[in-house]
N, CA, C and O atoms as a DFTB+ gen file, in Angstrom:
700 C
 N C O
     1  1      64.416     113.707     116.015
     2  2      64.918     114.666     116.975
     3  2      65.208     115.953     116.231
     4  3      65.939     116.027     115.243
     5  1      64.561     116.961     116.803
     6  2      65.171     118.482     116.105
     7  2      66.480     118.652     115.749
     8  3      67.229     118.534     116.719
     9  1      67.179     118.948     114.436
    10  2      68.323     119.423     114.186
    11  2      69.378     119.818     115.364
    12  3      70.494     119.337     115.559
    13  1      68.698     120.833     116.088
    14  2      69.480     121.761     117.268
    15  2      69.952     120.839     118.377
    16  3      70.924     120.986     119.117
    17  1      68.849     119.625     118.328
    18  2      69.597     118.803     119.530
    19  2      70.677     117.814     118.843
    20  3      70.694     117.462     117.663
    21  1      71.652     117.422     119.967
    22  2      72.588     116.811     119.357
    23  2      73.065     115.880     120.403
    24  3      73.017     116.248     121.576
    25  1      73.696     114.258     119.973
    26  2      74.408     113.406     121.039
    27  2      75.636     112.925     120.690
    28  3      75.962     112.593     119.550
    29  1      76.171     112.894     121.457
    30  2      77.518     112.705     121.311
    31  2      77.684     111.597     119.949
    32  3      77.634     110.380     120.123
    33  1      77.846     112.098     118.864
    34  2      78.119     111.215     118.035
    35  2      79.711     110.575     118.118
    36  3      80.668     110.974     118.781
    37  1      79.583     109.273     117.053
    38  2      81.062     108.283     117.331
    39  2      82.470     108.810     115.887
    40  3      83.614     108.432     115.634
    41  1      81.405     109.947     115.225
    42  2      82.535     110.936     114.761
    43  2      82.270     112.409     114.179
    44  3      81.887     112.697     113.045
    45  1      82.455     112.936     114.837
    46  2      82.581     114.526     115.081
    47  2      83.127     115.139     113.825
    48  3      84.142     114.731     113.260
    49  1      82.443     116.073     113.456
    50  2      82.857     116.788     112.657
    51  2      84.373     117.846     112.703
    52  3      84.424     118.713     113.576
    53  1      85.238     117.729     111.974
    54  2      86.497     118.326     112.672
    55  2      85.988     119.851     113.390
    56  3      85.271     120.830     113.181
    57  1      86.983     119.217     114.437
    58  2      87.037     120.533     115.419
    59  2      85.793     120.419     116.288
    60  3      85.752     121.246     117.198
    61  1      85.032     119.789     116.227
    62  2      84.025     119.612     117.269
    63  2      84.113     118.380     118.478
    64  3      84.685     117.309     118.275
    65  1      83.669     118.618     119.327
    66  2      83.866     117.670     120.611
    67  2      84.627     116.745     120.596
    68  3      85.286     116.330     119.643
    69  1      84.577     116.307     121.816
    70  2      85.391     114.850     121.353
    71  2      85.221     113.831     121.701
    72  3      84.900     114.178     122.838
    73  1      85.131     112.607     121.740
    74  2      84.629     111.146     121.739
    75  2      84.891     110.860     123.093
    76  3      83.968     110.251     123.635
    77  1      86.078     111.167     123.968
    78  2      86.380     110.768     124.937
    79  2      87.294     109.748     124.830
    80  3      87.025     109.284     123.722
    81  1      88.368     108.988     125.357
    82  2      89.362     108.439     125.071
    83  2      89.258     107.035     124.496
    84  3      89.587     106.682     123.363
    85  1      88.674     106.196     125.605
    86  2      88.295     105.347     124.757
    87  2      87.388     104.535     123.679
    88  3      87.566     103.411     123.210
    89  1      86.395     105.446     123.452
    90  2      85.791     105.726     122.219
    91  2      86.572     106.342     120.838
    92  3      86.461     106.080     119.640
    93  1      87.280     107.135     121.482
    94  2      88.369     107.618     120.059
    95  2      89.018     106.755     119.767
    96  3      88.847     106.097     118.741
    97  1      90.044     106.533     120.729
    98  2      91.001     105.261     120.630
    99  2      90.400     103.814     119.709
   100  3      91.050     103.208     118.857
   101  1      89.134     103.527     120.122
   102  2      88.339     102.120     119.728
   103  2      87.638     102.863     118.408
   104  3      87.082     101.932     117.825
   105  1      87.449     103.805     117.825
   106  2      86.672     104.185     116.388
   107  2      88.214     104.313     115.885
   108  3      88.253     103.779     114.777
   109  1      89.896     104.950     116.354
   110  2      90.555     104.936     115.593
   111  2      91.067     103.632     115.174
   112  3      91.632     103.439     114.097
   113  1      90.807     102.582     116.232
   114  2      90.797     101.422     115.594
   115  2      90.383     100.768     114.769
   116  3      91.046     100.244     113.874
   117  1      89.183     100.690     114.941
   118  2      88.286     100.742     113.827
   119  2      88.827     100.685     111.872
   120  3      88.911      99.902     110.926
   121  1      89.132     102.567     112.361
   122  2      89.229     103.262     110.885
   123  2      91.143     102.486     110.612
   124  3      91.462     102.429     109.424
   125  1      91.889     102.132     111.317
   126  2      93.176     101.043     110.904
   127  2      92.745      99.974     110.653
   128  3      92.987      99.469     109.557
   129  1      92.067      99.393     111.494
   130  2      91.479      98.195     111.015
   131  2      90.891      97.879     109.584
   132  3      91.060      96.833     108.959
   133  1      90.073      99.130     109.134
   134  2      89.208      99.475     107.960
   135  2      90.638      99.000     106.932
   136  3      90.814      98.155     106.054
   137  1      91.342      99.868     107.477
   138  2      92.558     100.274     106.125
   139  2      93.710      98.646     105.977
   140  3      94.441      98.206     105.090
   141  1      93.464      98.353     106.866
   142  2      94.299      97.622     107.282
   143  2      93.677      96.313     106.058
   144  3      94.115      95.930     104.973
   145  1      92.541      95.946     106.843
   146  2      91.347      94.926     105.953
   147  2      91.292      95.007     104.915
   148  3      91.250      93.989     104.224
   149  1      91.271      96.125     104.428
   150  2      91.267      96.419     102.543
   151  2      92.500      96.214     101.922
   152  3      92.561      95.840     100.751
   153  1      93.526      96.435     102.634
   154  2      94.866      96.038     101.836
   155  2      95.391      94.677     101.985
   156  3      96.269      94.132     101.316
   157  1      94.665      94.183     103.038
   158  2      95.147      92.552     102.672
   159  2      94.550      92.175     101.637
   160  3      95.116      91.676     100.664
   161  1      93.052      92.424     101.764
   162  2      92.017      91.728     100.792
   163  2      92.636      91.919      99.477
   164  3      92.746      91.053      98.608
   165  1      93.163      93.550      99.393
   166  2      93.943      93.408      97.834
   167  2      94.993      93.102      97.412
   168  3      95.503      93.654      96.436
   169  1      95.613      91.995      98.182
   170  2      96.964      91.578      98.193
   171  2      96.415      90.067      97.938
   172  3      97.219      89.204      97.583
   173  1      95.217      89.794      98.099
   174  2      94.984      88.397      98.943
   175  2      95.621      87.741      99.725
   176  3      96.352      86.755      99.631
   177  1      95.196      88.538     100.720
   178  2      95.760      87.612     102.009
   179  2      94.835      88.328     103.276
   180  3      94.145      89.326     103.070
   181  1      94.927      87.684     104.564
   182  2      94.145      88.208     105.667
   183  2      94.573      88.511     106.306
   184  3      95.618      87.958     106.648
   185  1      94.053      89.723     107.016
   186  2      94.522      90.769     108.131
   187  2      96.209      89.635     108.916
   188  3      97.391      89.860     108.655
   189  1      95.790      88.791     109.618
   190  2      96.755      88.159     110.340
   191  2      98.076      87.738     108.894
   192  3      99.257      88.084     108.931
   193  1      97.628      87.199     108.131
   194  2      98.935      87.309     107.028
   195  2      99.665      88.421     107.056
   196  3     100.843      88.300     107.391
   197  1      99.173      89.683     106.732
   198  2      99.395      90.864     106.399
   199  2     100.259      91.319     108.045
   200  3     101.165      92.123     108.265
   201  1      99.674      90.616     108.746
   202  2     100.747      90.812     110.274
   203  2     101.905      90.106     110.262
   204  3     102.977      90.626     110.570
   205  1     101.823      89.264     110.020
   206  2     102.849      87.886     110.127
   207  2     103.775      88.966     108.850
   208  3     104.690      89.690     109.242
   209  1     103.427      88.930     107.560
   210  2     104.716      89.807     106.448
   211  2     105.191      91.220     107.451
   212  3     106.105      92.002     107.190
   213  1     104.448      91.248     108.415
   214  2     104.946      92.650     108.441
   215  2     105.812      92.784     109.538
   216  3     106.437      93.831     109.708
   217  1     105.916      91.749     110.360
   218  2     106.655      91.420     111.468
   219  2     107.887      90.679     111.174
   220  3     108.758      90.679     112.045
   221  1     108.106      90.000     109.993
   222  2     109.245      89.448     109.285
   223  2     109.781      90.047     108.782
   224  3     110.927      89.654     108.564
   225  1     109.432      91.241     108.299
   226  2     110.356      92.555     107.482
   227  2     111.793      92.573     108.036
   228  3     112.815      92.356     107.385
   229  1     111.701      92.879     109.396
   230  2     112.949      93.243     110.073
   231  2     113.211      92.195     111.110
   232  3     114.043      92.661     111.889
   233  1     112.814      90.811     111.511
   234  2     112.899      89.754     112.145
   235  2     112.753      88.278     112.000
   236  3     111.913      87.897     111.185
   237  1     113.381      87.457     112.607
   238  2     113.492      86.018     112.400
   239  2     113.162      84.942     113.256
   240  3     113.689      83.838     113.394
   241  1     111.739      85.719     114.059
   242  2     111.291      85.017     115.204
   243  2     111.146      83.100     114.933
   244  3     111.152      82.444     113.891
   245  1     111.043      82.750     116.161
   246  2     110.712      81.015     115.903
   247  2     109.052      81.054     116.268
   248  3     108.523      81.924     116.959
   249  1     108.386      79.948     115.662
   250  2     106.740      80.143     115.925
   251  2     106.615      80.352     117.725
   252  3     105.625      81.038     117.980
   253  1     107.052      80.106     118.444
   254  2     106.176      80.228     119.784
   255  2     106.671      82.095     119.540
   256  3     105.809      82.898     119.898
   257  1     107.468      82.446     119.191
   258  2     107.589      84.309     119.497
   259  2     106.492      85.230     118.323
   260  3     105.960      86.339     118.367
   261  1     106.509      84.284     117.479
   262  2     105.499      84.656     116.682
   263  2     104.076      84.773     117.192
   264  3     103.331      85.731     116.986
   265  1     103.794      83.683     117.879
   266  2     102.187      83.207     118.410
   267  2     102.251      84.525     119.570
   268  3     101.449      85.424     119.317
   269  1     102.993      84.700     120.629
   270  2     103.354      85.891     121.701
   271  2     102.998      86.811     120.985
   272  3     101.954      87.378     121.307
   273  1     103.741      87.286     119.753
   274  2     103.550      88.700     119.527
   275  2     102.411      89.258     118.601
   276  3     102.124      90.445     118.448
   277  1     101.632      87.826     117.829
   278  2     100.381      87.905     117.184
   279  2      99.117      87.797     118.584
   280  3      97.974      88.249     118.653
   281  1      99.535      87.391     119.084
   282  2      98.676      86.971     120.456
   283  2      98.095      85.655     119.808
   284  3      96.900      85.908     119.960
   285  1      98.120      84.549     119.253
   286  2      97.853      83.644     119.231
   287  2      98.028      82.327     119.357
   288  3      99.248      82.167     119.361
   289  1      97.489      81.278     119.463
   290  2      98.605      80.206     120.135
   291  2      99.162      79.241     118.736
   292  3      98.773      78.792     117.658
   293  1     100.142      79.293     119.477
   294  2     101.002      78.341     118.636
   295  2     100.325      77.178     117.059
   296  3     100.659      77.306     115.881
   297  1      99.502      76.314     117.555
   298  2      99.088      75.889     116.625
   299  2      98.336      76.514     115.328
   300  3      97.933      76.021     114.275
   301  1      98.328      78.005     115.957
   302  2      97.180      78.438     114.737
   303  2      98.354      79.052     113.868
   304  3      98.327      78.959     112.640
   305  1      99.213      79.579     114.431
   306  2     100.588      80.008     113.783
   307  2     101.462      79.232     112.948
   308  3     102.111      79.485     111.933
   309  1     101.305      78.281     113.619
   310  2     102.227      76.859     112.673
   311  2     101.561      76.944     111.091
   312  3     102.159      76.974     110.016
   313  1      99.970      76.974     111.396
   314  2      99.408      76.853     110.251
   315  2      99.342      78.023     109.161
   316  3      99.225      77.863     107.946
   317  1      99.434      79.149     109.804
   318  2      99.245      80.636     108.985
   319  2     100.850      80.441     108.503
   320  3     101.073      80.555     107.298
   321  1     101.941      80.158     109.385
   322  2     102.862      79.753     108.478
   323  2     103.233      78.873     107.518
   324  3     104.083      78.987     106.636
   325  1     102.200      77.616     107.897
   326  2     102.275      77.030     106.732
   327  2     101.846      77.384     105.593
   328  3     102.499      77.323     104.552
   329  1     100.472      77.865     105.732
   330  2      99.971      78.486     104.294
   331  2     100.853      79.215     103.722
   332  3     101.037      78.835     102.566
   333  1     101.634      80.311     104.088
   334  2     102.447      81.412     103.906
   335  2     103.644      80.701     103.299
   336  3     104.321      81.319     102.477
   337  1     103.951      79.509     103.617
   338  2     105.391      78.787     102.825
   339  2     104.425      78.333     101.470
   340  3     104.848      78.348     100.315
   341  1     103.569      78.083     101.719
   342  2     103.016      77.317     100.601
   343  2     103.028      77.653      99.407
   344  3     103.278      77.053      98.362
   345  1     102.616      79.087      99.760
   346  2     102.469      80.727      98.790
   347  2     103.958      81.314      98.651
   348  3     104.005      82.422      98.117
   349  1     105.300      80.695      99.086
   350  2     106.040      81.226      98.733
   351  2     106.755      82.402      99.332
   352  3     107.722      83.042      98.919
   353  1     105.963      82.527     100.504
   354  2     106.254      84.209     101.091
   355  2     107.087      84.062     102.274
   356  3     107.544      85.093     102.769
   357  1     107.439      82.577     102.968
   358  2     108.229      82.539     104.030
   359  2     108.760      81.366     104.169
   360  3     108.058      80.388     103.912
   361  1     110.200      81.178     104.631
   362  2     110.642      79.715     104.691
   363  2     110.669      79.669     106.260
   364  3     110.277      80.589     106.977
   365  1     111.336      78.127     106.822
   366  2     111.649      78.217     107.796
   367  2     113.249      77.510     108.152
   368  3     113.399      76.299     107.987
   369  1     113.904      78.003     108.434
   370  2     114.928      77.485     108.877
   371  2     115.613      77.430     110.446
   372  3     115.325      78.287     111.281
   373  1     116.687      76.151     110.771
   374  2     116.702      76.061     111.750
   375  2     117.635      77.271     112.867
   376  3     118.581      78.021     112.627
   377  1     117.006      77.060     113.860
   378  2     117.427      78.435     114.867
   379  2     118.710      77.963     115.258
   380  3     118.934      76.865     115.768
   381  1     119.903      79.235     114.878
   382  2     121.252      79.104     114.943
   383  2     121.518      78.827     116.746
   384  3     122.540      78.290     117.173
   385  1     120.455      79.282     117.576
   386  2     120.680      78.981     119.144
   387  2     120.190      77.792     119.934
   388  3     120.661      77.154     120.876
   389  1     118.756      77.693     119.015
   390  2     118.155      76.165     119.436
   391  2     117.993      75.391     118.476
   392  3     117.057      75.724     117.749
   393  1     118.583      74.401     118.152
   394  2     118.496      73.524     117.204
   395  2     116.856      72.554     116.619
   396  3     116.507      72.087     115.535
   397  1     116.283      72.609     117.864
   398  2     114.964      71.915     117.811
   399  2     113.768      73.126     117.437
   400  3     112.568      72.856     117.382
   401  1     114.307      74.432     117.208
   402  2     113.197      75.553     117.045
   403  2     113.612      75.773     115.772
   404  3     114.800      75.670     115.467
   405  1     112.496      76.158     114.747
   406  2     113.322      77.305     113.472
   407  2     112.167      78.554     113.749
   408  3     111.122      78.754     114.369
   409  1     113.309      79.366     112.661
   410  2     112.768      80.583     112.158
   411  2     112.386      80.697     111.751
   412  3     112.275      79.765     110.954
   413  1     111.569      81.807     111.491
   414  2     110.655      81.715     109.993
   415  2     110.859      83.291     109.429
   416  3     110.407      84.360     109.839
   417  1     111.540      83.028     108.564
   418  2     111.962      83.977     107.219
   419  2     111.522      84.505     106.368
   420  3     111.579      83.630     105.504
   421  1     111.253      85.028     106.087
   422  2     110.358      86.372     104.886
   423  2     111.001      86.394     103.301
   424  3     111.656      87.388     102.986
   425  1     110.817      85.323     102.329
   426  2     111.300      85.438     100.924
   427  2     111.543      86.843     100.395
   428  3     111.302      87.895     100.989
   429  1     112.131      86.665      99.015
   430  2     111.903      88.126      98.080
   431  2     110.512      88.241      97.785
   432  3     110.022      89.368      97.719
   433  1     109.622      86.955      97.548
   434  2     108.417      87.472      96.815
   435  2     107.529      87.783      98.240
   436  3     106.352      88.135      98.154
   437  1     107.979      87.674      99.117
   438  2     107.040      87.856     100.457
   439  2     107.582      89.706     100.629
   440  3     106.907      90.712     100.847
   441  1     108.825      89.548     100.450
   442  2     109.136      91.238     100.724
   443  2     108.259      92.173      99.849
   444  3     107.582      93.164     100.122
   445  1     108.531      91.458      98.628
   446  2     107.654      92.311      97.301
   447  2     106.665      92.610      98.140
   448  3     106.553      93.706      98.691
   449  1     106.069      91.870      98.250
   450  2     104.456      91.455      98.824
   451  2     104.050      92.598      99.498
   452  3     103.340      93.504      99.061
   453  1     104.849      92.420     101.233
   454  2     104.545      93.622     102.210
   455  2     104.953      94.594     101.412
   456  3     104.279      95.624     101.393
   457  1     105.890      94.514     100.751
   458  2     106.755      96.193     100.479
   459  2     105.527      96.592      99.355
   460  3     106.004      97.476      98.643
   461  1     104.215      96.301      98.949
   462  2     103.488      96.656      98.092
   463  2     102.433      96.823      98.886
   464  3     101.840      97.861      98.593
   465  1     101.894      96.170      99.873
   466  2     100.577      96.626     101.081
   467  2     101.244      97.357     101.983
   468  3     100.446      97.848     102.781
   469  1     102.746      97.748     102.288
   470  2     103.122      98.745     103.117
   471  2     102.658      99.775     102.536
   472  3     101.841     100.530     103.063
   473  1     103.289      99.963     101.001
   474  2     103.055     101.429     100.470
   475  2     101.091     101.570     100.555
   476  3     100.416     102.519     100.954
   477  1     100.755     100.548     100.141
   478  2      99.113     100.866      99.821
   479  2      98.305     101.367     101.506
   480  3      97.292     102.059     101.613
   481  1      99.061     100.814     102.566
   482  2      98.505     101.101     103.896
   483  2      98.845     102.530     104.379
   484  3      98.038     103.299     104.900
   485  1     100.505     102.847     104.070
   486  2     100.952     104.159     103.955
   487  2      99.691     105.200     103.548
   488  3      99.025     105.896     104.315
   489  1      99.582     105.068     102.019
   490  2      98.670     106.180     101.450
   491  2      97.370     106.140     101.840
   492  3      96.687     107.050     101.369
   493  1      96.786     105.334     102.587
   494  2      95.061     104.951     103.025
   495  2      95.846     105.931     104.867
   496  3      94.987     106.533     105.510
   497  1      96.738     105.947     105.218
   498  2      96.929     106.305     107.146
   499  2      96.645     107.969     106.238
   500  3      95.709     108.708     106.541
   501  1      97.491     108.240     105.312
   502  2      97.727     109.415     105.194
   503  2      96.387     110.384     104.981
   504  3      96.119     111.533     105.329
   505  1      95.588     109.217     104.140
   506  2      94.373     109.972     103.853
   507  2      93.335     110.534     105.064
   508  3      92.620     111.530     105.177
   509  1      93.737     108.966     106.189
   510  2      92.987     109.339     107.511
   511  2      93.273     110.537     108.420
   512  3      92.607     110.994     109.349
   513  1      94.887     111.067     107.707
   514  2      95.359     111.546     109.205
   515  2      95.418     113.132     108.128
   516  3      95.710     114.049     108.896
   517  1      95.265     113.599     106.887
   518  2      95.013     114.098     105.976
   519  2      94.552     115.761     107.200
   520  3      95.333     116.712     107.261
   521  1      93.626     115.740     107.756
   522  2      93.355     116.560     108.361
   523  2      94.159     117.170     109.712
   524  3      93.645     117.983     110.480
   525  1      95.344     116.693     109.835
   526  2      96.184     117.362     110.451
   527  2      97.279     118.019     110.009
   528  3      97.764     118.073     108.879
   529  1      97.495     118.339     110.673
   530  2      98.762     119.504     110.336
   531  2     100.463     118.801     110.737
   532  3     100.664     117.809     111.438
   533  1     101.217     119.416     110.249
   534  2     102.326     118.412     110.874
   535  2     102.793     118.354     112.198
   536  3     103.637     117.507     112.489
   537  1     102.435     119.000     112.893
   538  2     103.518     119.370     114.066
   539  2     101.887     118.289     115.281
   540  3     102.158     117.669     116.309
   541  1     100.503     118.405     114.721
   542  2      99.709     117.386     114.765
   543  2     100.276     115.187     114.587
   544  3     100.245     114.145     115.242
   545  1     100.701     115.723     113.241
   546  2     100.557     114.293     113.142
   547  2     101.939     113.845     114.143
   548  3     101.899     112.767     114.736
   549  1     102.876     114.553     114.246
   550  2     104.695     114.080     114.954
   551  2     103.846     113.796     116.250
   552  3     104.097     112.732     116.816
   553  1     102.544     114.883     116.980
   554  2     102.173     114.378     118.481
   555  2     101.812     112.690     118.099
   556  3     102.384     111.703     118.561
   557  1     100.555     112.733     117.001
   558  2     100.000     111.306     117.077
   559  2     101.198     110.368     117.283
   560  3     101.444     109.742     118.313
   561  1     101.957     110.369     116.060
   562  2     103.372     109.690     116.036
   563  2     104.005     108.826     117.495
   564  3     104.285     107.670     117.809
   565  1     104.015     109.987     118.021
   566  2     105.111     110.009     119.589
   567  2     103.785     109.072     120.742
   568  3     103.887     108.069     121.447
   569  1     102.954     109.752     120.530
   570  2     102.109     109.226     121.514
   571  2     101.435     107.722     121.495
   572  3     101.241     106.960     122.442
   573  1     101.076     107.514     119.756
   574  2     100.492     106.148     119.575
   575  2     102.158     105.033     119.907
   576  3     102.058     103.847     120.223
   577  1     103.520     105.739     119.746
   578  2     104.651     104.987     119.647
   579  2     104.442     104.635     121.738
   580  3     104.083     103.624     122.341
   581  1     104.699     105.456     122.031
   582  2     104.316     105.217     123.546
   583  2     103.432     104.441     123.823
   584  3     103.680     103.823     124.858
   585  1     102.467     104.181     123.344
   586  2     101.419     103.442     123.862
   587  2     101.546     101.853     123.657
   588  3     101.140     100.938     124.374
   589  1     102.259     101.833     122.412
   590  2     102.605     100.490     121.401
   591  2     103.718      99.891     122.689
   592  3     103.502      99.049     123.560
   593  1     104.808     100.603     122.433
   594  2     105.838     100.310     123.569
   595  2     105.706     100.040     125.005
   596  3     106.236      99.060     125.528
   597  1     105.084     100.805     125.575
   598  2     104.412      99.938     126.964
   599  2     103.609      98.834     126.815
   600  3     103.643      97.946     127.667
   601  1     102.712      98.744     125.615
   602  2     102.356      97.465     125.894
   603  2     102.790      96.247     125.340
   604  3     102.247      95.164     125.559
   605  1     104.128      96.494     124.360
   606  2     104.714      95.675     124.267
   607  2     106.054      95.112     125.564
   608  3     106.546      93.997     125.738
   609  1     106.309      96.460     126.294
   610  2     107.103      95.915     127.530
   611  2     105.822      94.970     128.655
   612  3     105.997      94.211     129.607
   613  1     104.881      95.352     128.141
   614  2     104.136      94.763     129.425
   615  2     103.767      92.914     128.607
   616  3     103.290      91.889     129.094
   617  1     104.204      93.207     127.427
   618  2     104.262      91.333     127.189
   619  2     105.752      90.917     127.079
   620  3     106.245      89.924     126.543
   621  1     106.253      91.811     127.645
   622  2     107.588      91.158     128.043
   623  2     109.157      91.294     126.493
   624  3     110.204      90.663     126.347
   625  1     108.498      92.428     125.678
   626  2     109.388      92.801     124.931
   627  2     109.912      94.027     124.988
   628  3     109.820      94.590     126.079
   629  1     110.505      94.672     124.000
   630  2     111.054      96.188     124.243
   631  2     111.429      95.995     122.314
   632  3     112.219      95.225     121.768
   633  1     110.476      97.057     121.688
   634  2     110.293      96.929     120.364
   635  2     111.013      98.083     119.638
   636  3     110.838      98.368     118.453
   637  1     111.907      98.758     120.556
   638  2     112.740      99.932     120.161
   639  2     114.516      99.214     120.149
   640  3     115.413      99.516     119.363
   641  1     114.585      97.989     121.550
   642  2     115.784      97.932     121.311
   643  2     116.105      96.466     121.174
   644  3     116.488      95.767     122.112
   645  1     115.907      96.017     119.839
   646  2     115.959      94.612     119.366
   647  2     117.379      94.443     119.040
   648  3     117.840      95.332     118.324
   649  1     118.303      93.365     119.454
   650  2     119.365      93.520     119.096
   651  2     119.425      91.507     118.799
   652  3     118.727      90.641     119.325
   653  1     120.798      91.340     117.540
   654  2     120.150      89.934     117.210
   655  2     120.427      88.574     118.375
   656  3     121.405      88.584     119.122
   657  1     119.492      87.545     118.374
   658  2     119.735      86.366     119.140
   659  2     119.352      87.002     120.945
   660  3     118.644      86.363     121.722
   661  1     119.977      88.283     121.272
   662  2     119.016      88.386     122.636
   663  2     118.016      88.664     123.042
   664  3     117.768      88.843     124.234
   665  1     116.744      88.815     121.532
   666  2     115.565      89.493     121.984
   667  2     114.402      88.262     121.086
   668  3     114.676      87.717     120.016
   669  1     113.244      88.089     121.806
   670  2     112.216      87.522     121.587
   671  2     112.134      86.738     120.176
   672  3     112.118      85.567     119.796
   673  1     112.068      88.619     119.352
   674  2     111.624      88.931     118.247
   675  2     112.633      88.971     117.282
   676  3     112.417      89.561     116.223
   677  1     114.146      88.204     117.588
   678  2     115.192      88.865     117.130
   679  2     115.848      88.250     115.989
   680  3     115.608      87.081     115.687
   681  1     116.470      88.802     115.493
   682  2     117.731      88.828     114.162
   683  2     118.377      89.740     113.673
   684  3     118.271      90.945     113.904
   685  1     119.157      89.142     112.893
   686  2     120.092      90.200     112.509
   687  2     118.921      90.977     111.696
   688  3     117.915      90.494     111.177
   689  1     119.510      92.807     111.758
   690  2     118.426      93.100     111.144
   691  2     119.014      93.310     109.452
   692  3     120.167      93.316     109.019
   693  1     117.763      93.463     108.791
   694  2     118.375      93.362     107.153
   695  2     118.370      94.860     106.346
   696  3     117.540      95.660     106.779
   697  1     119.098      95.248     105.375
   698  2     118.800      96.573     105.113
   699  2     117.820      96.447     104.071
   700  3     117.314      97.454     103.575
């Protein structure tokens, strides 16, 4: 095809057209996903590990709130937690409200862990988002936070106001 003609490509050169929403939305997935994938791999561990550490940071869910908020069912969770005790990165103990449920807890060497693919995921967003400006990236910020939050109220949580033992996802939180 001649140079001069052109089709909507799936990434635009800055400042040129734009993908349309959900094409942007699904290539910016993509490019998290990208970043996301590479920092488990260099942690060794897999994307869903790297979810599970990162959702324990600040919570003490029991496996069925875990499986809800990974979207997966229960049995596959039991097992990603098992591996994850195996390795040292999470215990489980029993739930101070239901005695027949436990929690599952996030070690020091599991904190190390995330707190070392947080920073490495940090500097890979920054590189992506590198081409904005600030008062740019605070919109992305606000808007991707909106989007997260409705669809976490629409599975029946509220991920802004976790308070401990009355919420899904909940515990005391840790500093």
């Amino acid at each position: 095809m001649p140079p001069t003609e052109r089709h909507a490509v799936l990434t635009p050169l800055p400042g040129e057209g734009d993908l349309g929403l959900v094409d942007a939305l699904a290539q910016l997935t993509f490019a998290v996903q990208g970043v996301l994938g590479r920092t488990a791999a260099a942690h060794d561990l897999s994307i869903v590990q790297l979810r599970l550490l990162g959702i324990l940071r600040d919570r003490r869910p029991a496996i069925k709130e875990l499986a809800t908020f990974l979207q997966l069912d229960k049995s596959s969770v039991t097992g990603l937690v098992d591996r994850a005790q195996e390795r040292g990165l999470v215990t489980r103990d029993a739930s101070p409200v239901d005695r027949r449920s436990v929690r599952v807890t996030i070690t020091a060497a599991g904190r190390e862990l995330v707190d070392r693919a947080q920073a490495d995921v940090e500097a890979e967003i920054a590189v992506l988002v590198a081409g904005l400006n600030p008062a740019q990236r605070t919109r992305l910020s606000a808007t991707a936070s909106l989007i997260v939050a409705a669809d976490a109220r629409r599975r029946g949580f509220d991920i802004f106001n976790v308070k401990p033992d009355d919420h899904p996802f909940s515990s005391a939180r840790r500093s």
